[in-house]
N, C-alpha and C positions, 0 to 999 in steps of 0.2 A: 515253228510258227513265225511268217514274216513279220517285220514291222514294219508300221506305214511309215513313209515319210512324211513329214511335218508340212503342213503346208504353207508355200513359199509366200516369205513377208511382199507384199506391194511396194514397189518402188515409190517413194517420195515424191510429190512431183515437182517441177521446178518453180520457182519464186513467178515469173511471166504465167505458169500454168493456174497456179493457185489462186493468181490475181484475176485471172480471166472472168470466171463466175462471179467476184464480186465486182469487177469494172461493168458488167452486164449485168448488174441488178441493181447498182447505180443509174446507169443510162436509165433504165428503164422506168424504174421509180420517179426518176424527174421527167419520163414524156407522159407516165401514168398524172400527174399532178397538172402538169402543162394542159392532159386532157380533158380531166375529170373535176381535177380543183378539192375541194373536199367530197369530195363522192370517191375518191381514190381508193378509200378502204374498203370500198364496198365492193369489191370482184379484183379492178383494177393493178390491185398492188400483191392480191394473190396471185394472178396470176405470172406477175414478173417473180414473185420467189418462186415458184415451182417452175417456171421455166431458166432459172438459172440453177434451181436443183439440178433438171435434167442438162445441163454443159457441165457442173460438179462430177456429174455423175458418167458424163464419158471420159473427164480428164482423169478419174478414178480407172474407170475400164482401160485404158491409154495403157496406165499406168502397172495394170495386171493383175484389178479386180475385177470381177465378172457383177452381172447387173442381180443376180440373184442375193449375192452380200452387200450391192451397194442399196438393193430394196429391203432386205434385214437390216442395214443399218438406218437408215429410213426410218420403218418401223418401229423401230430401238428410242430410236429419239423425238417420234412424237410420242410413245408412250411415256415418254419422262414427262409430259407436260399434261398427264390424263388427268392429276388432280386437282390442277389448275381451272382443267375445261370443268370436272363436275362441281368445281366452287362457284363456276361462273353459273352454271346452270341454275345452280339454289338459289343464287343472289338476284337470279333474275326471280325466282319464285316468293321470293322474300319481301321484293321492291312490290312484285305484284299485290300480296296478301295483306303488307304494310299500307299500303295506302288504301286500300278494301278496309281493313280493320281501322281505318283514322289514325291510327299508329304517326306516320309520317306525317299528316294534315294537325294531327296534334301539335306536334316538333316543331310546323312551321308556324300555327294560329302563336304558340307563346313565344316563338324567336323574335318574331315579326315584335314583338310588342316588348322583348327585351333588350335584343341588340339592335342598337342605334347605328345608320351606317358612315359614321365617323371611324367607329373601334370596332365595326363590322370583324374587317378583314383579318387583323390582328388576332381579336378575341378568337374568330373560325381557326387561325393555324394553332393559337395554344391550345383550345378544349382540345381540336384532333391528337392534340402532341400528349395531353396527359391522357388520353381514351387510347391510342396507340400502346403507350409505355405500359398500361395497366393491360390490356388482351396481348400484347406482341405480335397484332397484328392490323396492317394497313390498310388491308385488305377489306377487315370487318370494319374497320373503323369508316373506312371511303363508304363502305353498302352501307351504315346504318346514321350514323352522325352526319357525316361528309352529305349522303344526297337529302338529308331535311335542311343543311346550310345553304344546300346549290338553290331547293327549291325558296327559301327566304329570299337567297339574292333577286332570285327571279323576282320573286312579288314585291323586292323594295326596288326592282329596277336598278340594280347592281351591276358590275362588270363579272358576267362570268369565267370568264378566263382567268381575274385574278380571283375569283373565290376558290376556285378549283384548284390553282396556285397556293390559294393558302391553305386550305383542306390535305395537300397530299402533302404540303413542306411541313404542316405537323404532323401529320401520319407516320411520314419516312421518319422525323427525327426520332416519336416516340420508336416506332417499330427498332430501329436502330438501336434502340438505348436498352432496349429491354431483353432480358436472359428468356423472356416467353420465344422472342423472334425467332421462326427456323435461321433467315439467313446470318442471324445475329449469333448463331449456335454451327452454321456452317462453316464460316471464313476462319475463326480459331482453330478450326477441326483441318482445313487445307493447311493453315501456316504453322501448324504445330504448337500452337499458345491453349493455353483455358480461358473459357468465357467471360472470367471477371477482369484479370488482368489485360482481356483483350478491348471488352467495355470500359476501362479504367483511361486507357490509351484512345479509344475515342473522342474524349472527354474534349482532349486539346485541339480537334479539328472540328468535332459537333457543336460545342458550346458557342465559340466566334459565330461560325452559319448560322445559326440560328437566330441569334441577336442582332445579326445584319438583315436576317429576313424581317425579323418584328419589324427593324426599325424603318424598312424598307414597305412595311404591308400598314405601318399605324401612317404614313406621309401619303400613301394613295387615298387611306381615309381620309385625310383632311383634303388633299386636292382635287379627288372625282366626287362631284356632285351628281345624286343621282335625281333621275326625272319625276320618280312616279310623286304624285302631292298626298295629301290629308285623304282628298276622297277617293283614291286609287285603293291606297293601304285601308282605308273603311270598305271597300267596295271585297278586297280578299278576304276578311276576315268575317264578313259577313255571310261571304259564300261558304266561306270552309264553316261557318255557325249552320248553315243550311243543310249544306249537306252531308255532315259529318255531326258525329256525335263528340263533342271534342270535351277532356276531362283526362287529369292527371293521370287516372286510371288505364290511359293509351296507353301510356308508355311502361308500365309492367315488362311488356314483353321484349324491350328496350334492353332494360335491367336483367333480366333471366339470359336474354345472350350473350351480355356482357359479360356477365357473373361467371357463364360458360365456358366462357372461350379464357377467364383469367384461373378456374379453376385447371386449367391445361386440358378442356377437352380441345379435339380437334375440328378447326372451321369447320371441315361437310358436315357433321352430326351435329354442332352447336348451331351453326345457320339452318338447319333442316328443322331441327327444333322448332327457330325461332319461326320459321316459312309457316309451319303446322299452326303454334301458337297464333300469329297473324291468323288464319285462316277457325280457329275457332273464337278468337277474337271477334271478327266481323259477325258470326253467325251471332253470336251474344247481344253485341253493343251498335252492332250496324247492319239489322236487316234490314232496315228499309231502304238504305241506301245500296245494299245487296239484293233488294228484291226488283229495285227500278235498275242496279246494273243486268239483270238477266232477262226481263221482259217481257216477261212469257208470262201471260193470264190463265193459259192451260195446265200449268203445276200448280199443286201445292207447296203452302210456304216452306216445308222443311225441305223435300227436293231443291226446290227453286236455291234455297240458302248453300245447301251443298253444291250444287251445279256452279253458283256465282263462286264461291273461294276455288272449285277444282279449276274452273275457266283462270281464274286470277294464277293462280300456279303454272299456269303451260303459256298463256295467252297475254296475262298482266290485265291490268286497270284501265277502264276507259269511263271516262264520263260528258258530258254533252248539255251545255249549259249556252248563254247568250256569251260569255265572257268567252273568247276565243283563246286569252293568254290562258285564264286558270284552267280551261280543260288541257291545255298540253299542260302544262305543268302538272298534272296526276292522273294524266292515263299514259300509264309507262309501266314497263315489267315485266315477266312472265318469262320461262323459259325459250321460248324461240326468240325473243327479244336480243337474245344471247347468240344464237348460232352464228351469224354473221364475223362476230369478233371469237369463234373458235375454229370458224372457217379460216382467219386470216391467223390464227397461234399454230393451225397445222401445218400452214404453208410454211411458214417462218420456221416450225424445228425441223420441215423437210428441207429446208433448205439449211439450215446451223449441223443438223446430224451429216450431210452431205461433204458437207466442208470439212465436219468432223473426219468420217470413212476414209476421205481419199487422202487425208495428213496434211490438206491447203491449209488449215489453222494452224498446224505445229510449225511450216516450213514459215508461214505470214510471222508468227511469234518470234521464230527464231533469227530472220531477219531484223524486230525489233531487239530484241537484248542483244543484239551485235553490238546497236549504235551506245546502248548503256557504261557509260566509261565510267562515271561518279557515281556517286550516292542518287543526288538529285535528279538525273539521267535514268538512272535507275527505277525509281519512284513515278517519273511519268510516263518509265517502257511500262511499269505494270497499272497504272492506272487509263494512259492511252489501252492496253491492250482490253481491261476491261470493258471501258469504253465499247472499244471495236465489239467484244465477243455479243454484245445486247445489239450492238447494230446488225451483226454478222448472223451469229447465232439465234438470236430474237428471246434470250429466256436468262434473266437473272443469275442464277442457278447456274448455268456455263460459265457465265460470267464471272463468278466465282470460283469456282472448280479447275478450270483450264487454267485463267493465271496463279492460280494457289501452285497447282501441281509445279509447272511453269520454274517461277519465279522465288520458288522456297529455296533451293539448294545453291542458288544465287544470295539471296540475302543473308544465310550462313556463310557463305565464303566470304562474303565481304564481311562478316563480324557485326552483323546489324539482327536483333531483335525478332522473333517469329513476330510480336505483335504488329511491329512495325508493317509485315507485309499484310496481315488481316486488317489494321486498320485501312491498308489502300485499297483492299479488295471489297471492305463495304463503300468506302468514300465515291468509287470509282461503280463499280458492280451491283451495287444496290440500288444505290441512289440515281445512275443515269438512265436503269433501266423503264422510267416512268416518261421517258422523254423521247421515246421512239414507238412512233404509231404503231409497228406491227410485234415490238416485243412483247409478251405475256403481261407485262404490268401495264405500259402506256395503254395495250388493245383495252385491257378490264378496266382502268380507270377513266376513260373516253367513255366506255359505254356505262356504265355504273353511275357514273357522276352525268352523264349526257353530256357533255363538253370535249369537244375535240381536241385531240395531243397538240395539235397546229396552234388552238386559238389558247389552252392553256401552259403547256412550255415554259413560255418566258417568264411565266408568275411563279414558277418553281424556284424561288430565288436560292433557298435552302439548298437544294437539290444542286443547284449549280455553284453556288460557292461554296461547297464542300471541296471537290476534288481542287479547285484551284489552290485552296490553303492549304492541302496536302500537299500538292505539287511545291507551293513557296519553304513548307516546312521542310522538302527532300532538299532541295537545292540548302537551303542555309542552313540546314542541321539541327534545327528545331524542333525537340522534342524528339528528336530519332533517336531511341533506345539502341545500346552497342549489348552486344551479349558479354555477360562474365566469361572470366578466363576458366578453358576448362566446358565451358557449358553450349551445347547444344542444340537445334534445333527438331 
C-alpha cells in the first residue's frame, strides 16, 4: 500500500510581501475616514478589510497555497470569533428588554440623583472596576453598569467620550485583576506561569494605571462644567417617573446576572437569562408602558405584552415623547442593533486569519524580535507586537496567543520570568484591544455603550498608560522577574 506524500509546507512570504496587505488596509482605512468621517464603520471600513483579505490571500496563493485553504483558513478564524458575535447578539436583546422592563430608566432615575458630576467620572471608573473584578468580565459589566452610567451622562449633560473612558478604564482594570477573566486565565497559559503569580506580577504595572487614571478622571470633574440646569434634570426624571415604573425592585435582575456571571456561569446563558428576566420583568411591572410601545388596539393585553418584549428582543426599545434627547436616550437595543458591528468583527478576522494562513504575521513578527537586543527592546517587540496583532488581526485573543507563542522561548533564553511575558501580553493585548474601531472589543464597546472608539479612545487613560509603564519597567529593569537557576519556562 502506497504512502502519500505530505503535503508541501507554503513558502513564507517575504517581509515587502507580507507588508503589502497591511500597507493597503492602511491607505484605505484613512480614505474610508477622509470619506465617511464616522459613518466609516458602517460598510466603509468592511469593505477595506476584506479587500485586503483578498491581496493576503493571493500573496498566499503566490506563495503555494491554493484559495480552497486560504477560504478554510478564513473560515477557521471567524469562527474563532462566533462567541463573541452571540454575546453581542444577547446584549443587544438585554439593552432592548432592560429598558422595556425600567431596569435601565431605574439605574439612571437614582444615578442621576446620586452622582454629582464633580466625582461623576471617577466614581463611573471605580464601580466598573470593582463590578468588573467581581464577574471577570468587561464585557458584562460595559452592557449592564457601564450603559445606565453613559445614559446618566447623557441626562446630566456630560462629556461622553470621557464617561465611556471611564466605564471601560474600570472595566479593563477589574476584568484584568480578576482569576474569573478568560483573558486573565489566557496569557499565563501562553507564557507558561499560573494565574496567581501571574496576577500578583500585574499588580506593579496595574496599580500605577490606575491611580493615574482616577487622578486624571477626578481633574475633568472639577474642570468640565456641564450645561444641563435644575429644570433639565427635573424635566428627566420626571419623564422617566411617567413613563416608567421606577422602584428598587428594577434592579433584581441586575443582581441575578451579576450573581451569575461571578458564580462562573458563562456570559451567553448568564446574559440570556438576564434578556428573558427583562422581558418578564416588563410584562409584570411595565405594561402600560409595553402596551403604548406596541400600539395595537386590536390585541389583547396579554398578546399585545408578549409581542412588545419579543419585539424588544430582535428589534430593542423605542419610545416617542416631546423630549427629543430622552427618546434617543431609551430607544436602543435589540438584536439587529448588533449586526452591523458583526458585520465589521467578520471582516476584521477575515482579514487577521488571512495574514495568519499565508505566515505575513510570523515573517512581520520575526522581523520585530530581530531588532530586540535588551531586556527593554525586548518588552516593547512583545507589546508593540501585541499592539499590532489587535490592529492587524482585529481580536484580543490573537493578540495574546501569537506573541505568547512568539516571544516565550525568547524570554527563557534571556533568563527572564514566564510572568514577565504574560504580564506584557495583558498590558499590551488586552488592554489596547478596546482602542481600535474594528477589533472585537473596540466594535462591542462603540456599540453597547453608543459612543464611538474615535470619540472615546482618548479617555481610556488606563488603557493607555498601561503598556507605557510596562515598556519604562523593561527598559530599566523594574520589577522584571529573572528565573531561578535550574528553573524553567
Amino acid at each position: 500500500m502506497e504512502q502519500q506524500e505530505p503535503t508541501p509546507q507554503p513558502a513564507a512570504p517575504s517581509l515587502l510581501q507580507a507588508l503589502a496587505p497591511v500597507a493597503l488596509l492602511i491607505f484605505l482605512l484613512f480614505v474610508s475616514v477622509q470619506f465617511y468621517g464616522s459613518d466609516s464603520s458602517y460598510g466603509p471600513n468592511q469593505i477595506a478589510l476584506m479587500l485586503s483579505s483578498i491581496v493576503a490571500a493571493l500573496v498566499g496563493m503566490r506563495n503555494g497555497l491554493t484559495w480552497k485553504q486560504m477560504e478554510a483558513g478564513m473560515v477557521h478564524g471567524i469562527s474563532l470569533s462566533m462567541g463573541a458575535m452571540f454575546i453581542l447578539l444577547i446584549v443587544g436583546s438585554l439593552i432592548g428588554t432592560w429598558i422595556l422592563a425600567g431596569i435601565v430608566p431605574t439605574m439612571i432615575y437614582y444615578g442621576m440623583q446620586i452622582l454629582s458630576p464633580t466625582i461623576f467620572y471617577v466614581a463611573s471608573c471605580i464601580i466598573c472596576a470593582f463590578v468588573a473584578l467581581g464577574t471577570g468580565s468587561s464585557w458584562t459589566t460595559a452592557g449592564t453598569i457601564g450603559l445606565a452610567l453613559v445614559g446618566i451622562a447623557t441626562a446630566l449633560d456630560l462629556n461622553l467620550g470621557a464617561t465611556a473612558g471611564a466605564v471601560i478604564s474600570g472595566a479593563y482594570f477589574g476584568d484584568k485583576l480578576s482569576p474569573l477573566s478568560d483573558t486573565t486565565n489566557l496569557a499565563p497559559a501562553m507564557a507558561g506561569t499560573d494565574l496567581f503569580t501571574h496576577i500578583g506580577h500585574m499588580l506593579w504595572t496595574t496599580v500605577p494605571s490606575m491611580i493615574l487614571a482616577c487622578i486624571l478622571f477626578t481633574i475633568l470633574g472639577f474642570v468640565y462644567q456641564p450645561g444641563t440646569g435644575e429644570a433639565d434634570l427635573a424635566t428627566y426624571l420626571n419623564l422617566l417617573n411617567e413613563h416608567f415604573t421606577i422602584s428598587p425592585l428594577m434592579l433584581v435582575p441586575l443582581l441575578i446576572v451579576l450573581g451569575l456571571v461571578m458564580k462562573k456561569m458563562p456570559a451567553f446563558p448568564a446574559l440570556l437569562i438576564g434578556a428573558l428576566i427583562g422581558a418578564v420583568w416588563a410584562m409584570l411591572f411595565q405594561q402600560q408602558t409595553v402596551l403604548a410601545f406596541v400600539n395595537d388596539d386590536t390585541m389583547s393585553t396579554f398578546p399585545a405584552l408578549v409581542k412588545g418584549c419579543w419585539t424588544a428582543l430582535h428589534s430593542g426599545f423605542a419610545i416617542s415623547t416631546e423630549n427629543e434627547a430622552f427618546d434617543k436616550l431609551l430607544s436602543r437595543g435589540g438584536m439587529s442593533s448588533m449586526l452591523n458591528t458583526i458585520w465589521l468583527i467578520i471582516a476584521a478576522m477575515m482579514f487577521g486569519a488571512s495574514m495568519e494562513k499565508t505566515r505575513s504575521l510570523e515573517v512581520i513578527a520575526g522581523q520585530v524580535l530581530k531588532l530586540a537586543n535588551s531586556t527593554g527592546s525586548l518588552v516593547l517587540a512583545t507589546l508593540s507586537t501585541s499592539m499590532g496583532m489587535n490592529i492587524i488581526a482585529g481580536d484580543q485573543y490573537i493578540a495574546i496567543v501569537i506573541p505568547g507563542r512568539m516571544f516565550r522561548a525568547e524570554f527563557e533564553n534571556r533568563g527572564l520570568a514566564p510572568q514577565n511575558l504574560s504580564r506584557c501580553l495583558e498590558d499590551a493585548g488586552t488592554l489596547t484591544s478596546v482602542l481600535v474601531p474594528w477589533n472585537t472589543c473596540g466594535a462591542y464597546m462603540a456599540t453597547t455603550l453608543g459612543v464611538a472608539t474615535g470619540t472615546y479612545w482618548y479617555f481610556c487613560f488606563f488603557n493607555m498608560f498601561n503598556p507605557i509603564i510596562s515598556a519604562i519597567y523593561g527598559f530599566t529593569g523594574f520589577s522584571m522577574i529573572k528565573l531561578e537557576k535550574g528553573e524553567n519556562a
